[in-house]
DRENDO-1510 file (C-alpha; in Angstrom, 1 decimal, always signed):
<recs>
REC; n; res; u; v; w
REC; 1; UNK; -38.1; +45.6; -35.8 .
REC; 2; UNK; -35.4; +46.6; -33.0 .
REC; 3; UNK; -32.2; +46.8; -33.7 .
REC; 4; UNK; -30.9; +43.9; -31.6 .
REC; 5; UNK; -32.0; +41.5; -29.4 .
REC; 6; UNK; -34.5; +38.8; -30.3 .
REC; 7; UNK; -38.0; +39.3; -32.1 .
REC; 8; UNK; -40.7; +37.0; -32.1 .
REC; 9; UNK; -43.2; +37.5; -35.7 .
REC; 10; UNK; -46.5; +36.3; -33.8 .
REC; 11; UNK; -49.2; +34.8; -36.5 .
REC; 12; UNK; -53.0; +35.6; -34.9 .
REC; 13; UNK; -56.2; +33.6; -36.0 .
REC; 14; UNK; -59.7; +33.0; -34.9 .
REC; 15; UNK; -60.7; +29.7; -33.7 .
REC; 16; UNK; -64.1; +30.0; -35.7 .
REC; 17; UNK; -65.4; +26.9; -37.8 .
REC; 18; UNK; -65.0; +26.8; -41.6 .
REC; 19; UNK; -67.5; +27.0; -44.0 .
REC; 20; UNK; -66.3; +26.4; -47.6 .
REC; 21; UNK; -67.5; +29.5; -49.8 .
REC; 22; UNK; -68.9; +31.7; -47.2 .
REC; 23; UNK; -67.4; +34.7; -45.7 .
REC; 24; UNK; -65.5; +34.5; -42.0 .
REC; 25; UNK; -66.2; +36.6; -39.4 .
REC; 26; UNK; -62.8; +37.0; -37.1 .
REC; 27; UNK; -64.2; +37.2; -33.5 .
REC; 28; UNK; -60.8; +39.3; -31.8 .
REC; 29; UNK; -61.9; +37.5; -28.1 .
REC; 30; UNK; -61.8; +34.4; -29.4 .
REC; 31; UNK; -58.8; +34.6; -31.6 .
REC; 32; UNK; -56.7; +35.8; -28.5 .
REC; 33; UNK; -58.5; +33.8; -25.6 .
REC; 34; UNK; -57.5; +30.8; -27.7 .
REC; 35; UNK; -54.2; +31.6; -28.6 .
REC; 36; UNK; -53.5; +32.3; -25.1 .
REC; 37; UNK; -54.5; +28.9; -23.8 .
REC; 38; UNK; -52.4; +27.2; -26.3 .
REC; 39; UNK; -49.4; +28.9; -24.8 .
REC; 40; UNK; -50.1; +27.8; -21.4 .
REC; 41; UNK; -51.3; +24.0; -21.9 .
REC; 42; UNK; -48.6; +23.4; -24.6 .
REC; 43; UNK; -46.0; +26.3; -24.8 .
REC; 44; UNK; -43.5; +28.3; -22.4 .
REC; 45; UNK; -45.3; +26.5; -19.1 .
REC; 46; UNK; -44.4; +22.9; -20.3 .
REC; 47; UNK; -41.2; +22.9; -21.6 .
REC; 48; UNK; -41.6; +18.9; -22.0 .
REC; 49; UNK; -44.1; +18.8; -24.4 .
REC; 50; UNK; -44.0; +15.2; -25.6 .
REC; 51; UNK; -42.8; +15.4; -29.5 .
REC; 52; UNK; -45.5; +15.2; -32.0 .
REC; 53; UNK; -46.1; +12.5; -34.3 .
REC; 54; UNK; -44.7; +12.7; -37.6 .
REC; 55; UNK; -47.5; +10.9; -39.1 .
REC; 56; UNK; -50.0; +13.5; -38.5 .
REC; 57; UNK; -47.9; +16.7; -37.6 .
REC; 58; UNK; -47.5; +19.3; -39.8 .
REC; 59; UNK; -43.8; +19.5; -40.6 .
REC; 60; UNK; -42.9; +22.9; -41.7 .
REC; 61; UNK; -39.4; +23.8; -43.0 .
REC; 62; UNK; -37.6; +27.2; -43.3 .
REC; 63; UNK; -35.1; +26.7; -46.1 .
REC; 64; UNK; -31.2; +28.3; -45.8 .
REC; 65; UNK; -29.7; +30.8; -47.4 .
REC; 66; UNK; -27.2; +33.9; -48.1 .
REC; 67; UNK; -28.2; +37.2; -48.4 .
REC; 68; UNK; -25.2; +40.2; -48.6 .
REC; 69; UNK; -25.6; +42.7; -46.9 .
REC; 70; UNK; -28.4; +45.7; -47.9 .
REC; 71; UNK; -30.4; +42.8; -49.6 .
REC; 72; UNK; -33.5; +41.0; -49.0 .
REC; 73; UNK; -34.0; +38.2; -47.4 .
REC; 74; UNK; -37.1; +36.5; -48.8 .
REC; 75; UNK; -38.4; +33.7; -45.8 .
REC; 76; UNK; -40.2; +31.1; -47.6 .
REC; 77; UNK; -42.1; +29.5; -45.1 .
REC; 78; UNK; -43.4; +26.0; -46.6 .
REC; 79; UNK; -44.6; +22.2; -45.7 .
REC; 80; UNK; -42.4; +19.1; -46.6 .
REC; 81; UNK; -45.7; +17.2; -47.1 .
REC; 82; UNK; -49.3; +19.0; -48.2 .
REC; 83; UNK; -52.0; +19.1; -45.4 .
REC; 84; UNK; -55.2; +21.1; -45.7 .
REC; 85; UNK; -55.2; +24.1; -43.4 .
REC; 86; UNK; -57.9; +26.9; -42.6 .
REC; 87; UNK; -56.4; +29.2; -40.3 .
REC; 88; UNK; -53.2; +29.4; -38.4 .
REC; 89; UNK; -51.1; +31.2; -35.7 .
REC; 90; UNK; -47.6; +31.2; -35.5 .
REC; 91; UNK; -44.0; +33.2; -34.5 .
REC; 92; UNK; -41.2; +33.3; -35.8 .
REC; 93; UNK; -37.9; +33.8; -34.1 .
REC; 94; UNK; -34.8; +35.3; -35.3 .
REC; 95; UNK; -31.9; +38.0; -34.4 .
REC; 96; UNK; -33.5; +41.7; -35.1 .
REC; 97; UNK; -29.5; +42.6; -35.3 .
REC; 98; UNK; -29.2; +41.4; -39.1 .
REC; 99; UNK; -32.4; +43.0; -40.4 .
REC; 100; UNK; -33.7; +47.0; -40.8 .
REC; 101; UNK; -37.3; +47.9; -41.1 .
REC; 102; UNK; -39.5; +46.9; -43.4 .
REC; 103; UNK; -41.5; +44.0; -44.5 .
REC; 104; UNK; -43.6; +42.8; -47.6 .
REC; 105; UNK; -45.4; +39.5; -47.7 .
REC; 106; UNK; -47.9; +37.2; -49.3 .
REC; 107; UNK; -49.4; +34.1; -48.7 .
REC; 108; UNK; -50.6; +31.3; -51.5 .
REC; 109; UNK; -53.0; +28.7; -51.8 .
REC; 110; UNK; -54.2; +26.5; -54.8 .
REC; 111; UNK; -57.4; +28.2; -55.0 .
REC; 112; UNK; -56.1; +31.9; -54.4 .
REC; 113; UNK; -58.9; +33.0; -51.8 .
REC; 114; UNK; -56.7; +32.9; -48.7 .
REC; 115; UNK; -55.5; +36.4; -47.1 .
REC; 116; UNK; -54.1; +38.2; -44.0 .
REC; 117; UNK; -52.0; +40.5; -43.1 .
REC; 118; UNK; -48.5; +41.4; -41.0 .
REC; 119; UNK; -48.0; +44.7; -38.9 .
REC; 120; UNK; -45.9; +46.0; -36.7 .
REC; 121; UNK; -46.6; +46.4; -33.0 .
REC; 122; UNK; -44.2; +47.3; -29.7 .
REC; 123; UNK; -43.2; +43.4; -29.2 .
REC; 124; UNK; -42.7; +42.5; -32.8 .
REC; 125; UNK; -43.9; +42.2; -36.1 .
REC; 126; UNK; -47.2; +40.1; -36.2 .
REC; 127; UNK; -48.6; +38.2; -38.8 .
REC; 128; UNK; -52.3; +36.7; -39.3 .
REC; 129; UNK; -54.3; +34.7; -42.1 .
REC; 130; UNK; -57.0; +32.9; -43.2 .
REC; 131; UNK; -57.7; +30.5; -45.9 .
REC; 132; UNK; -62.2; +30.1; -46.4 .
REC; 133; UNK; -61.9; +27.1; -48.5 .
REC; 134; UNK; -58.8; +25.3; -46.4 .
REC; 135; UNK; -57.0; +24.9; -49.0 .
REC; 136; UNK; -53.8; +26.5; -47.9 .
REC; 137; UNK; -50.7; +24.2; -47.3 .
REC; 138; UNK; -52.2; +21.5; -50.0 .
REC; 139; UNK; -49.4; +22.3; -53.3 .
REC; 140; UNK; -45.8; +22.4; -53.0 .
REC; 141; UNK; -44.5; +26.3; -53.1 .
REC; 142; UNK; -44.1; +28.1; -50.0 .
REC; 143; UNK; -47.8; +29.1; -48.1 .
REC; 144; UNK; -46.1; +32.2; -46.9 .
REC; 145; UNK; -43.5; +34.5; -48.1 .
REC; 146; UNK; -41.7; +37.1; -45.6 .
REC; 147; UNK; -39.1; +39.9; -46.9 .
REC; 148; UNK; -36.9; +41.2; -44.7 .
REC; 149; UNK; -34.5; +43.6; -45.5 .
REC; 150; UNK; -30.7; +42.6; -44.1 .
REC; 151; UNK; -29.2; +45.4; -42.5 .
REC; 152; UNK; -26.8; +47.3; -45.0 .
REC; 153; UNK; -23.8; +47.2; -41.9 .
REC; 154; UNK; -24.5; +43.7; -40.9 .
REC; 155; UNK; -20.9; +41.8; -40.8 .
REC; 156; UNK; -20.2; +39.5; -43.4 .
REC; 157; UNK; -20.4; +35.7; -41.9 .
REC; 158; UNK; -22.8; +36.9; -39.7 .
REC; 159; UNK; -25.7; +33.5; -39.2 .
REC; 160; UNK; -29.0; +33.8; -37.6 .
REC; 161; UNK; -31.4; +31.1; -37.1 .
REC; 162; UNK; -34.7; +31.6; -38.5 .
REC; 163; UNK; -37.8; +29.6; -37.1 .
REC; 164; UNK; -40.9; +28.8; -36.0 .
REC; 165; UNK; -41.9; +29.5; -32.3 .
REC; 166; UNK; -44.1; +26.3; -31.9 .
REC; 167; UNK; -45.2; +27.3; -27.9 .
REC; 168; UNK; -46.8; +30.1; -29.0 .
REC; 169; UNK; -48.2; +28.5; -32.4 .
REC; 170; UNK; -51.6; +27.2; -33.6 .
REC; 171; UNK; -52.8; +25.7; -36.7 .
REC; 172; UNK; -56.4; +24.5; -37.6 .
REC; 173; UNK; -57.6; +22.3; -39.6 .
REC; 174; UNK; -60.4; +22.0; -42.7 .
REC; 175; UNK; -62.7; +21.1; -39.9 .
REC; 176; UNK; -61.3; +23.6; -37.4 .
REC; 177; UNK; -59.2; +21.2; -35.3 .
REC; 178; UNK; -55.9; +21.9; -34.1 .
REC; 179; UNK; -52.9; +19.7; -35.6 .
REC; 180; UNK; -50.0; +19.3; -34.2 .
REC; 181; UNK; -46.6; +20.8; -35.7 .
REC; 182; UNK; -43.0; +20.0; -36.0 .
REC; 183; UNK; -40.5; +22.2; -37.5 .
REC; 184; UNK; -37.1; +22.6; -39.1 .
REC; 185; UNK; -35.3; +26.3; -38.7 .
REC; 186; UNK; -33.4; +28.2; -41.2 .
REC; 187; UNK; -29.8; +30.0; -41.5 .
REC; 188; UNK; -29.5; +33.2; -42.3 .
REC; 189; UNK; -26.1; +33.8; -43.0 .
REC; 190; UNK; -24.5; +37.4; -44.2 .
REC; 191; UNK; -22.8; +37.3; -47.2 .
REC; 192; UNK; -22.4; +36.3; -51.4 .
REC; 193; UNK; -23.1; +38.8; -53.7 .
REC; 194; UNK; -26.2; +37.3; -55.3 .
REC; 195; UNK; -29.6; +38.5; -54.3 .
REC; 196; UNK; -32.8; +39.0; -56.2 .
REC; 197; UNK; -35.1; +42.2; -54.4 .
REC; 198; UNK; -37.9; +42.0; -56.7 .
REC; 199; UNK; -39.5; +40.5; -60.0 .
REC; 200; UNK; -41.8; +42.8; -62.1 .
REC; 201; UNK; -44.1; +43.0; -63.1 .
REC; 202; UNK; -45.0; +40.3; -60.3 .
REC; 203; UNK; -49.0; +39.7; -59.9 .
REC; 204; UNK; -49.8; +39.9; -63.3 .
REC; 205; UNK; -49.6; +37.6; -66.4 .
REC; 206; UNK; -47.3; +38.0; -68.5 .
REC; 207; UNK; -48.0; +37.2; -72.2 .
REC; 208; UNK; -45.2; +35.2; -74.0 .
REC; 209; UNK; -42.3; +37.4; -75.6 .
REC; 210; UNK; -43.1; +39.9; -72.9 .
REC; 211; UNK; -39.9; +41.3; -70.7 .
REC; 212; UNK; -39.6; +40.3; -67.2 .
REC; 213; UNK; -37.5; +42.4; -65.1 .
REC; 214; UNK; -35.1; +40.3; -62.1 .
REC; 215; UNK; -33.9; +43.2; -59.9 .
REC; 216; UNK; -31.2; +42.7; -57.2 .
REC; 217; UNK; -27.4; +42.6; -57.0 .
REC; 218; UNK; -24.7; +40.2; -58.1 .
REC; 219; UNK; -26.1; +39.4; -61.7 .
REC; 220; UNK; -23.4; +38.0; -64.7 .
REC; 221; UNK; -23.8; +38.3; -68.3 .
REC; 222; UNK; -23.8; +34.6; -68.1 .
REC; 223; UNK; -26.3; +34.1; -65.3 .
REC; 224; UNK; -28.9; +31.5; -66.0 .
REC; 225; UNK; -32.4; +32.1; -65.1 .
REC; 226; UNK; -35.3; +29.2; -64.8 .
REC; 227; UNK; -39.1; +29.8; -64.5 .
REC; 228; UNK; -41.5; +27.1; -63.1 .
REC; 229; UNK; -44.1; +26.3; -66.1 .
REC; 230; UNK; -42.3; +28.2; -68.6 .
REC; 231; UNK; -39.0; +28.1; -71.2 .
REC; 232; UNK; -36.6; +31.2; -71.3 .
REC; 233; UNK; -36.3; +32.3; -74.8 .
REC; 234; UNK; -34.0; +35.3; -73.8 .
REC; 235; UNK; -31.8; +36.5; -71.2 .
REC; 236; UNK; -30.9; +40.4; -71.6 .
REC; 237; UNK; -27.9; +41.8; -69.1 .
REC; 238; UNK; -28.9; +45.3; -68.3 .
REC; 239; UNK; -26.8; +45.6; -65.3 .
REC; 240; UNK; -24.9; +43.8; -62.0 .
REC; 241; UNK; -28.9; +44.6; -60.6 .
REC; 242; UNK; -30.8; +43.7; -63.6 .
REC; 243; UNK; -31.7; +41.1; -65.9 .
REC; 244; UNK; -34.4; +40.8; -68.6 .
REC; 245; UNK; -36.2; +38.1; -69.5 .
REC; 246; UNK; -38.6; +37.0; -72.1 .
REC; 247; UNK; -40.9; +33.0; -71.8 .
REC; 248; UNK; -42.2; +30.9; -74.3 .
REC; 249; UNK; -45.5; +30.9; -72.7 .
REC; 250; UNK; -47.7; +33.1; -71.0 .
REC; 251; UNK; -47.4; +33.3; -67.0 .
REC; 252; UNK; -48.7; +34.4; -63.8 .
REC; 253; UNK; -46.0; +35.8; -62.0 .
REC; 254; UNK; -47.7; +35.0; -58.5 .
REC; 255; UNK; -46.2; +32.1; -56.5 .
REC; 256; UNK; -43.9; +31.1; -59.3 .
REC; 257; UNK; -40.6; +30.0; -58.5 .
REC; 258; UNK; -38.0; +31.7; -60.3 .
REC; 259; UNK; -34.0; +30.3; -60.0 .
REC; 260; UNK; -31.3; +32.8; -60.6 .
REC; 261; UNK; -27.8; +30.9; -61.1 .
REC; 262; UNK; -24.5; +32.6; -61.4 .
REC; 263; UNK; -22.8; +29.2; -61.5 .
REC; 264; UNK; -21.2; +30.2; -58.4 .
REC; 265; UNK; -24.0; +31.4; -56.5 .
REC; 266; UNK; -28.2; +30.4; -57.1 .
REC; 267; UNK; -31.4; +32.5; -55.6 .
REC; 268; UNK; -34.9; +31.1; -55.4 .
REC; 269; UNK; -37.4; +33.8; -55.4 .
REC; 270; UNK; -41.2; +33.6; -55.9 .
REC; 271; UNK; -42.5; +37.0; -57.1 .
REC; 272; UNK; -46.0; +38.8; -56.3 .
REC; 273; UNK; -47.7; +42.0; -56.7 .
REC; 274; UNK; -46.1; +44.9; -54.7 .
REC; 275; UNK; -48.5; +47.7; -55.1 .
REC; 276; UNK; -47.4; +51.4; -54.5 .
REC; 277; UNK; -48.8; +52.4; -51.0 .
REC; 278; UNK; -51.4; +55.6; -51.6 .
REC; 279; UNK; -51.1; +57.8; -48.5 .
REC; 280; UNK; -51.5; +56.7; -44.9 .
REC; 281; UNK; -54.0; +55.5; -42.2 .
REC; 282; UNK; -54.5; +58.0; -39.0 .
REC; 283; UNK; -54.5; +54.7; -36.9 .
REC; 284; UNK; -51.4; +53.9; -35.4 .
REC; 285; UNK; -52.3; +50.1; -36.2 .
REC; 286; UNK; -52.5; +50.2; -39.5 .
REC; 287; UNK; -49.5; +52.5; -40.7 .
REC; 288; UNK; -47.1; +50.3; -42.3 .
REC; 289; UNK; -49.4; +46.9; -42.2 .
REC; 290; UNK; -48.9; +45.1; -45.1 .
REC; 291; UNK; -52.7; +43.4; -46.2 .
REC; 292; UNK; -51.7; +39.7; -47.8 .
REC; 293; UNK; -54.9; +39.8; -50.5 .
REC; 294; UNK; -56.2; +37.0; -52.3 .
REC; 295; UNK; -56.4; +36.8; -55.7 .
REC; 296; UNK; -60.2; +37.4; -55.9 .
REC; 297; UNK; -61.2; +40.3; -57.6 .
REC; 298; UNK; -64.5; +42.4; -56.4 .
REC; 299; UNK; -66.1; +44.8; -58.5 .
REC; 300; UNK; -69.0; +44.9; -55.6 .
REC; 301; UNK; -68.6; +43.8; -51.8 .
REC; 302; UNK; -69.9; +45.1; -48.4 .
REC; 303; UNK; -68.0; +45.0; -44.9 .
REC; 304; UNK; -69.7; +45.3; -41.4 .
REC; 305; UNK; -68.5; +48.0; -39.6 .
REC; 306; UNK; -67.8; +46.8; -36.0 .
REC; 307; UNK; -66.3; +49.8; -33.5 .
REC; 308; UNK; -65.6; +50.6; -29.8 .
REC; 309; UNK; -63.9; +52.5; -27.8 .
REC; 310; UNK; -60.4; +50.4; -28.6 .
REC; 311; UNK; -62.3; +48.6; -31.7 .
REC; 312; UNK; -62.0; +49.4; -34.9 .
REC; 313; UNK; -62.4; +48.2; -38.9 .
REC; 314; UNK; -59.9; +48.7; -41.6 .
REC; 315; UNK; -60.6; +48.3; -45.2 .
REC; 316; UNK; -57.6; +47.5; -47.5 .
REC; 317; UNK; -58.2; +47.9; -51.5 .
REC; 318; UNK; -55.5; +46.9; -54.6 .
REC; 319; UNK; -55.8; +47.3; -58.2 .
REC; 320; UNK; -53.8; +44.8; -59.7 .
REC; 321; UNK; -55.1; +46.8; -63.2 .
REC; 322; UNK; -52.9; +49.1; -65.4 .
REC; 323; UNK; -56.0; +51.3; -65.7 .
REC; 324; UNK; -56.9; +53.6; -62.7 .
REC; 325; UNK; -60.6; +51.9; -60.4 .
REC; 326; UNK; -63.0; +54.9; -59.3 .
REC; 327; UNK; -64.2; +53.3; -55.9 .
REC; 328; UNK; -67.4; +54.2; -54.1 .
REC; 329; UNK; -67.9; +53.7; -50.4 .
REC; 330; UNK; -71.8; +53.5; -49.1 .
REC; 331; UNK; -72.3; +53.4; -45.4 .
REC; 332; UNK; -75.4; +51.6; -44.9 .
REC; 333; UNK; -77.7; +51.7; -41.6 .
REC; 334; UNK; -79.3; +48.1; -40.5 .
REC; 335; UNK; -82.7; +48.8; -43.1 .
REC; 336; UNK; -80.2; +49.5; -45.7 .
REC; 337; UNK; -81.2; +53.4; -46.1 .
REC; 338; UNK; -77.8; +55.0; -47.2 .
REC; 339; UNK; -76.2; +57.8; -44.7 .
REC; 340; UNK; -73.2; +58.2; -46.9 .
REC; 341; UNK; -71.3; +58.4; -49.9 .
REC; 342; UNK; -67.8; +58.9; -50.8 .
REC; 343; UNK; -66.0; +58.0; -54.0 .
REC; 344; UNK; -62.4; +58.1; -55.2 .
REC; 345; UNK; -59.8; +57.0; -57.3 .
REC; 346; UNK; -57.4; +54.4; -57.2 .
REC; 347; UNK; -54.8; +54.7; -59.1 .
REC; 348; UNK; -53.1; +51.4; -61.5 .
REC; 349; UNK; -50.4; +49.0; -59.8 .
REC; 350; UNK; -51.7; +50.3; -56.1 .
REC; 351; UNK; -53.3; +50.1; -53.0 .
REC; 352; UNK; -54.4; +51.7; -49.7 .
REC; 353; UNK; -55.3; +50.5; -46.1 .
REC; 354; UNK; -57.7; +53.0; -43.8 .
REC; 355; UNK; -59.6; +52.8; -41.1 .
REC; 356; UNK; -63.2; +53.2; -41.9 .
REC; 357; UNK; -63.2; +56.5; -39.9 .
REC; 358; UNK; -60.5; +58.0; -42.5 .
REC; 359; UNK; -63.1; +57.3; -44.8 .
REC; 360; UNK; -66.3; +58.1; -44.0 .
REC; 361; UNK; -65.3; +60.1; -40.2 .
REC; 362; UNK; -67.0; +58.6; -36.9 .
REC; 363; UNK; -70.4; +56.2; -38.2 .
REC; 364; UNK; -73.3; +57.2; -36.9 .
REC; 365; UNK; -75.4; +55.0; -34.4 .
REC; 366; UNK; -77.2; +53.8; -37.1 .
REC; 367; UNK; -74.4; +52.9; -39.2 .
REC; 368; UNK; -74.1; +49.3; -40.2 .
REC; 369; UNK; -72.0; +48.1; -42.9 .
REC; 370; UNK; -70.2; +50.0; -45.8 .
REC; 371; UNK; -70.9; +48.6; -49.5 .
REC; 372; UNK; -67.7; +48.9; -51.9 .
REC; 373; UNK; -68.0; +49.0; -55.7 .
REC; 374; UNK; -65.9; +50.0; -58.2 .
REC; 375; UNK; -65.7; +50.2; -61.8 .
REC; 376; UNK; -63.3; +47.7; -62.4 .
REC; 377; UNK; -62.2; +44.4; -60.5 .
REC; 378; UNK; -60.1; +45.1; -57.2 .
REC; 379; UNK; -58.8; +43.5; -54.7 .
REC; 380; UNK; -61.1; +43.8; -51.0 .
REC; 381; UNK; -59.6; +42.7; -47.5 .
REC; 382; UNK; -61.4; +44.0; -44.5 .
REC; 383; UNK; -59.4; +44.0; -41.2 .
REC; 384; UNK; -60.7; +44.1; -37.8 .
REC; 385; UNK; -58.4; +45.9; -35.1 .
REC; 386; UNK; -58.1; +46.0; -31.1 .
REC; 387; UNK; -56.3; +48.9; -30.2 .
REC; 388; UNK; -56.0; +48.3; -26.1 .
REC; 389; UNK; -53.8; +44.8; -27.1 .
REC; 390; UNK; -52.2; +46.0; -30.7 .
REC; 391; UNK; -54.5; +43.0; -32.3 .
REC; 392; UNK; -55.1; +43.1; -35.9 .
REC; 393; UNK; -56.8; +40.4; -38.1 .
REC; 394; UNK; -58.2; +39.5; -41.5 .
REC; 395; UNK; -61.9; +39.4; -42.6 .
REC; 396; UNK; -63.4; +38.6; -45.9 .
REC; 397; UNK; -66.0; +40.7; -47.3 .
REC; 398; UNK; -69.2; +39.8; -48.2 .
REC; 399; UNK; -70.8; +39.6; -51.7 .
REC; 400; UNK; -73.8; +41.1; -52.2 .
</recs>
């Protein structure tokens, strides 16, 4: 992000139909042919759009709060009533002068199996999804979670409004139709001393008795701290940036709303796995994206391998595991004849995004698809790029 000025975080989706259980191919032409007409027929050429109705629209709201400064501001992007979606495209506005660099992100759905993914590009930070059994935006936490780190010299008092840029926004259906959208902004303001940066360990479940870490600033010895679907036992006061916590119950930490109260001051937060980054992509496009994975676990996958002059594929793996994965990469010709192999370890608690070419160098003509295995459950996203327009969106892998 700049450091002032206004950014626009632009969501990017295909337009493809959705088949319940079966994998999505992301056509990049379509996604941004699409997205471009739903800019001009509804967006910045018609500034009298008629209003949508209510009765159908989604209506999205952006919730307010106060972040001091250095902290994180944790966007919780969520609908006041559940509709079913399958894929969606949005921005979202807000003043680049209260926030540094950096992002982390997930997205949540009942059934766990939607993904995407938010880089960084020249115009803005850019954000795209996918959900193959439309079941994001059906329960009641947030369906996307952005955090933004508030700029360590950003003025106390300072507000920003954070929302939605509905002209350049689209949002399908189960079916694949487009619904209409209404939605209420968010303040930022600068200020408090109450923030919560991170819960670990977030992503896994936690067995009951078993210490929860809250990390952040502004904690009491008598701050209270609530759970969704579980009872605090304990509360432990390390420090003004830590508090420990044991439950009566075993618990997911994914998409769990947490409430830390000072009595003064209260944060909601919902935690989620924030793997440690191995290494670095050689493509421009993929150094610093941040893949949103679902929660299903692969121990054996494939991916086409789809490249150009400006086209490429990216593979993102996480171990959500303790235990370190050894992952084998097989690039496959169209007979299935194997014309390469490379294996190698991925450590506990992380992850890595490459291009397929860091991997395995230039495919050959022949090359097809690349089979993934490892020897314990990880976490697959495959993510199809478009250097010449900075384009970058999810794609399920296949199961063999």
């Amino acid at each position: 992000m700049g450091d002032s000025g206004k950014q626009s975080l632009k969501m990017s989706t295909s337009i493809t139909r959705l088949r319940p259980g079966t994998a999505q191919l992301l056509l990049l032409a379509v996604t941004f042919f699409s997205l471009s007409a739903v800019a001009v027929d509804g967006g910045r050429d018609n500034q009298r759009t008629p209003k949508p109705s209510t009765a159908t629209a989604l209506e999205f709201k952006i919730a307010d709060a106060s972040v001091p400064p250095g902290g994180i501001y944790q966007l919780q992007l969520r609908l006041t009533e559940p509709k079913p979606m399958g894929m969606g495209s949005s921005g979202f506005t807000f003043s680049a002068s209260a926030f540094s660099d950096g992002v982390g992100a997930s997205i949540n759905s009942p059934s766990g199996q939607a993904a995407g993914v938010v880089f960084s590009t020249a115009s803005g930070l850019k954000v795209a999804f996918i959900s193959p059994d439309a079941t994001l935006g059906t329960a009641e936490y947030p369906i996307l979670t952005l955090a933004l780190p508030v700029r360590a010299d950003a003025p106390p008092g300072l507000q920003t409004s954070v929302g939605l840029d509905l002209a350049n926004s689209i949002f399908l259906g189960a079916a694949g139709q487009p619904l209409t959208a209404i939605a209420k902004p968010g303040t930022l303001t600068v200020g408090g001393t109450l923030n919560v940066s991170n819960i670990l360990p977030g992503g896994s479940t936690v067995p009951a008795g078993s210490p929860i870490s809250i990390l952040g600033t502004g904690f009491t010895p008598s701050t209270v701290v609530q759970v969704e679907g579980a009872n605090v036992v304990t509360t432990q006061f390390i420090s003004t940036g830590e508090l420990d916590i044991t439950l009566n119950n075993a618990i997911l930490l994914d998409a769990v709303r947490v409430r830390v109260n000072t009595g003064t001051e209260m944060v909601t937060f919902y935690p989620y796995l924030r793997a440690a980054e191995v290494g670095q992509s050689g493509t421009a496009l993929l150094v610093g994206a941040d893949p949103m994975f679902s929660r299903v676990t692969y121990t054996g996958a494939s991916l086409p391998w789809l490249s150009g002059a400006t086209i490429f594929t990216g593979l993102s793996l996480q171990n959500p595991g303790s235990n370190p994965a050894e992952v084998t990469l097989q690039l496959l010709s169209s007979t299935n004849n194997v014309l390469q192999t490379l294996s190698f370890p991925l450590p506990g608690k992380s992850k890595m995004t490459r291009d397929l070419v860091d991997f395995l160098g230039q495919p050959p003509g022949s090359g097809s698809k690349v089979v993934i295995r490892s020897t314990q459950p990880i976490q697959l996203l495959g993510l199809q790029g478009d250097t010449s327009n900075s384009t970058l969106v999810p794609r399920i892998v296949s199961v063999p």
